[in-house]
C-alpha positions as a printed Julia matrix, in Angstrom:
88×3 Matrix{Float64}:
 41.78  -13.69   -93.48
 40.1   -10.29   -94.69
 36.87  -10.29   -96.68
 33.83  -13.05   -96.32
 35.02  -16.54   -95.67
 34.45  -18.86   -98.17
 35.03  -22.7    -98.76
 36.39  -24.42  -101.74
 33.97  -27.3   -102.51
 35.09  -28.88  -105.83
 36.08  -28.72  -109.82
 33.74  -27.77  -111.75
 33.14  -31.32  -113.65
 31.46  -32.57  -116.59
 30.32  -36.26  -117.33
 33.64  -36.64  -118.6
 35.83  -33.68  -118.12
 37.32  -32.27  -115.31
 37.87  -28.28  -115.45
 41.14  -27.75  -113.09
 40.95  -23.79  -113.33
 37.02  -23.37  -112.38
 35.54  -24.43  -108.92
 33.02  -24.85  -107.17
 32.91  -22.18  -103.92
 30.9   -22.1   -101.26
 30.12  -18.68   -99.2
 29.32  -19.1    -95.19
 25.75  -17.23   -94.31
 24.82  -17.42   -98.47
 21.66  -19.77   -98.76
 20.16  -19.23  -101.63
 20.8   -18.22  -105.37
 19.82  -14.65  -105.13
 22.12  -14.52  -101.87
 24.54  -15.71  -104.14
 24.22  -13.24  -107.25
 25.33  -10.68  -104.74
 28.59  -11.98  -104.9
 29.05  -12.37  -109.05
 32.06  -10.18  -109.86
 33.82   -9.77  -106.19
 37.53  -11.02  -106.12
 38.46  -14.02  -104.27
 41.94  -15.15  -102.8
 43.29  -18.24  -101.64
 45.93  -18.15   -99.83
 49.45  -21.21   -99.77
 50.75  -22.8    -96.76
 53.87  -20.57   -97.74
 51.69  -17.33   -98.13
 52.22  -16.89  -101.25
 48.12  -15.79  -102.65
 46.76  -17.25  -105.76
 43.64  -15.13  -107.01
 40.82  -15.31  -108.8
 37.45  -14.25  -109.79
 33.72  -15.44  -109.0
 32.03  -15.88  -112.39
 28.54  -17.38  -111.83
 26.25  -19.05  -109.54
 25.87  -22.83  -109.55
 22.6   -24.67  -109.06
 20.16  -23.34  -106.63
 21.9   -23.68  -102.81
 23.62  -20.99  -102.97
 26.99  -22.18  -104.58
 29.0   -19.87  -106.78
 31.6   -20.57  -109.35
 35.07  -19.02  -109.23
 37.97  -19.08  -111.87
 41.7   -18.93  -110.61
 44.73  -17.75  -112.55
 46.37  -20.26  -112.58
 44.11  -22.93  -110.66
 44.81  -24.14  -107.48
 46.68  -27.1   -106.52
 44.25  -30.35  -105.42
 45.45  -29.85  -101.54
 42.71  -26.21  -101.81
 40.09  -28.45  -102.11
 37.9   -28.44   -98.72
 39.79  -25.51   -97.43
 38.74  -21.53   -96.88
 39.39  -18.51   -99.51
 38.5   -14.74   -98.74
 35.97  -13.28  -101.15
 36.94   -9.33  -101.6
Protein backbone atom coordinates (compact mmCIF):
# COMPACT_ATOMS: atom_id res chain seq x y z
CA UNK A 1 0.00 0.00 0.00
CA UNK A 2 1.19 3.72 -0.80
CA UNK A 3 0.85 6.48 1.77
CA UNK A 4 1.10 6.01 5.86
CA UNK A 5 -0.39 2.82 7.12
CA UNK A 6 -3.21 3.09 9.09
CA UNK A 7 -5.62 0.71 11.07
CA UNK A 8 -9.32 0.70 11.19
CA UNK A 9 -10.27 0.51 14.91
CA UNK A 10 -14.08 0.90 15.13
CA UNK A 11 -17.62 2.87 14.38
CA UNK A 12 -17.84 5.78 15.66
CA UNK A 13 -20.71 4.93 18.42
CA UNK A 14 -22.98 6.70 20.60
CA UNK A 15 -24.77 5.35 23.82
CA UNK A 16 -27.26 4.21 21.53
CA UNK A 17 -26.41 4.74 17.96
CA UNK A 18 -24.10 3.24 15.82
CA UNK A 19 -22.66 5.60 12.88
CA UNK A 20 -21.80 2.92 9.94
CA UNK A 21 -20.17 5.69 7.60
CA UNK A 22 -17.68 7.34 10.36
CA UNK A 23 -14.78 5.34 12.07
CA UNK A 24 -12.57 5.29 14.24
CA UNK A 25 -8.72 5.13 12.55
CA UNK A 26 -5.76 4.61 13.98
CA UNK A 27 -2.27 5.96 12.37
CA UNK A 28 1.09 3.72 13.14
CA UNK A 29 4.03 6.16 14.70
CA UNK A 30 0.95 8.94 15.67
CA UNK A 31 0.91 9.18 19.61
CA UNK A 32 -0.58 11.96 20.53
CA UNK A 33 -3.39 14.50 19.50
CA UNK A 34 -1.24 17.12 18.01
CA UNK A 35 0.55 14.14 16.05
CA UNK A 36 -2.76 13.53 14.99
CA UNK A 37 -4.05 17.10 13.78
CA UNK A 38 -1.32 16.70 11.22
CA UNK A 39 -3.30 14.35 9.52
CA UNK A 40 -7.00 16.32 9.53
CA UNK A 41 -7.86 16.71 5.84
CA UNK A 42 -5.40 13.94 4.10
CA UNK A 43 -7.35 11.26 2.01
CA UNK A 44 -7.55 7.80 3.12
CA UNK A 45 -8.23 4.49 1.08
CA UNK A 46 -9.19 1.17 1.94
CA UNK A 47 -8.72 -1.15 -0.22
CA UNK A 48 -11.41 -4.88 -1.03
CA UNK A 49 -10.20 -8.31 -1.13
CA UNK A 50 -11.21 -7.84 -4.92
CA UNK A 51 -9.24 -4.47 -5.26
CA UNK A 52 -11.77 -2.61 -5.86
CA UNK A 53 -10.81 0.95 -3.32
CA UNK A 54 -13.43 2.52 -1.25
CA UNK A 55 -12.28 6.15 -0.12
CA UNK A 56 -12.70 8.49 2.23
CA UNK A 57 -11.71 11.41 4.21
CA UNK A 58 -10.15 12.04 7.83
CA UNK A 59 -12.41 14.59 9.53
CA UNK A 60 -11.27 15.02 13.16
CA UNK A 61 -9.26 13.74 15.92
CA UNK A 62 -10.79 11.52 18.60
CA UNK A 63 -9.95 11.67 22.27
CA UNK A 64 -6.43 12.29 23.27
CA UNK A 65 -4.19 8.96 22.01
CA UNK A 66 -3.80 9.92 18.99
CA UNK A 67 -6.94 8.44 17.17
CA UNK A 68 -8.47 10.23 14.22
CA UNK A 69 -11.87 10.01 12.72
CA UNK A 70 -12.45 9.22 9.04
CA UNK A 71 -15.74 9.30 6.91
CA UNK A 72 -16.12 6.81 3.88
CA UNK A 73 -18.34 7.21 0.84
CA UNK A 74 -20.11 4.82 1.15
CA UNK A 75 -18.87 3.10 4.53
CA UNK A 76 -17.11 0.11 4.65
CA UNK A 77 -18.38 -3.28 5.03
CA UNK A 78 -17.99 -4.80 8.93
CA UNK A 79 -15.10 -7.36 7.57
CA UNK A 80 -12.64 -3.53 7.42
CA UNK A 81 -12.85 -3.48 10.87
CA UNK A 82 -9.25 -4.40 12.46
CA UNK A 83 -7.66 -4.22 9.11
CA UNK A 84 -5.03 -1.49 7.40
CA UNK A 85 -6.07 1.67 5.08
CA UNK A 86 -3.43 4.06 3.37
CA UNK A 87 -3.73 7.66 4.49
CA UNK A 88 -2.72 9.97 1.26
Amino acid sequence: MAGTEATIVNYRMGKHTEHTSQYIVKISGVESKEDAKKHVGKFITWKTSTGKNIHGKITDTHGNGGALLARFEKGLPGQALGTKASVE
